[in-house]
C-alpha positions, 0 to 999 in steps of 0.5 A, spaced: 730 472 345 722 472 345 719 467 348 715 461 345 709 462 342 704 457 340 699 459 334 695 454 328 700 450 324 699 453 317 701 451 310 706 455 310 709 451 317 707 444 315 714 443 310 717 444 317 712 440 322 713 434 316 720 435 318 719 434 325 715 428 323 720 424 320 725 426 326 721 425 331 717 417 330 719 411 328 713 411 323 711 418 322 706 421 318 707 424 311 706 430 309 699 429 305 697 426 311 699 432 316 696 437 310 689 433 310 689 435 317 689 442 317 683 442 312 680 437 317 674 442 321 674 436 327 682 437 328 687 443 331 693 442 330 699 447 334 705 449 332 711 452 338 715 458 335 721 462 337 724 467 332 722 464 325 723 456 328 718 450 329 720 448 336 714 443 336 708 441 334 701 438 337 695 436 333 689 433 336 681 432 333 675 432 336 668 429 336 661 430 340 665 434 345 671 428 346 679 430 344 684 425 342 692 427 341 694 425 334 702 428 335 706 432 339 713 432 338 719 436 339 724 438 336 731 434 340 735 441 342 729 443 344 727 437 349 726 439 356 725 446 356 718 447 357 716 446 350 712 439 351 708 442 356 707 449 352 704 445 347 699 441 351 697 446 356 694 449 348 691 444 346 688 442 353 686 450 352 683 449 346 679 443 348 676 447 354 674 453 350 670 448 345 666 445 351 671 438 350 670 433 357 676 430 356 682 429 353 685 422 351 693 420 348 697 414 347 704 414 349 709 409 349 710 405 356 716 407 357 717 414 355 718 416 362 719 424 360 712 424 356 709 420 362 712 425 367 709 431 364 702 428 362 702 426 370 704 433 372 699 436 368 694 432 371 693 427 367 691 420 368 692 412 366 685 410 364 687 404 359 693 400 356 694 399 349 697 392 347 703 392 342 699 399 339 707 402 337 710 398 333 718 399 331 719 397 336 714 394 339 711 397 345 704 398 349 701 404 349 698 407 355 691 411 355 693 418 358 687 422 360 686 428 362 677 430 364 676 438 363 669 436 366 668 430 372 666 425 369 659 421 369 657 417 375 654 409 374 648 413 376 648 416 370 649 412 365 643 408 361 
């Protein structure tokens, strides 16, 4: 078996990303919604693939430098295998290589996996979202990983 790979979600994946979608949350995105994301210049959106399958997917967007996760999701047979943390190692690959200096998600207060691989990856809880999830209601914690150290109070105006 090849090992996973990780490669720009195409039109020809997003059938299967909409699929996942549905799966994965509790209130998904639709597919015009993903779709209108691939057209997005300001969004990347990745897909994990093994042998002609969607392991997982992860998007984000970006401005002036700052890069917000949209989604990660992966497929349940394929949870704790290293696919997650493939998925985020590119996207924090792909903010690097366009200048980012951070990059931020949310995550469910109790999503202990997820928050374990953030953790592990060496990001940091930089704020807490009240009810931000709904179905159940939940807070979300703000996960932020800095590519550059951040600016001191010196520095700002």
């Amino acid at each position: 078996m090849t090992a996973p790979q990780v490669v720009p979600v195409t039109e020809d994946w997003l059938e299967a990303v909409a699929e996942l979608e549905q799966l994965c949350f509790s209130t998904p995105w639709s597919r015009q919604a993903l779709a209108s994301e691939l057209d997005n210049p300001q969004a990347v959106y990745l897909a994990a693939l093994q042998e002609g399958r969607l392991l997982g997917y992860g998007g984000m967007r970006f401005a002036a430098g700052e890069f917000y996760v949209d989604n990660i999701a992966v497929a349940p047979c394929c949870r704790r295998q290293g696919i997650g943390r493939l998925i985020v190692t590119a996207l924090l690959e792909e903010a690097r290589a366009r200048d980012g200096c951070f990059l931020s998600l949310e995550v469910r207060a109790s999503n202990q996996a997820a928050l374990a691989l953030y953790k592990g990856l060496g990001f940091c809880q930089a704020g807490r979202r009240k009810n931000f999830y709904t179905r159940p209601t939940e807070d979300a914690l703000i996960m932020t990983y800095w590519l550059e150290e951040p600016a001191g109070k010196e520095d700002v105006l």
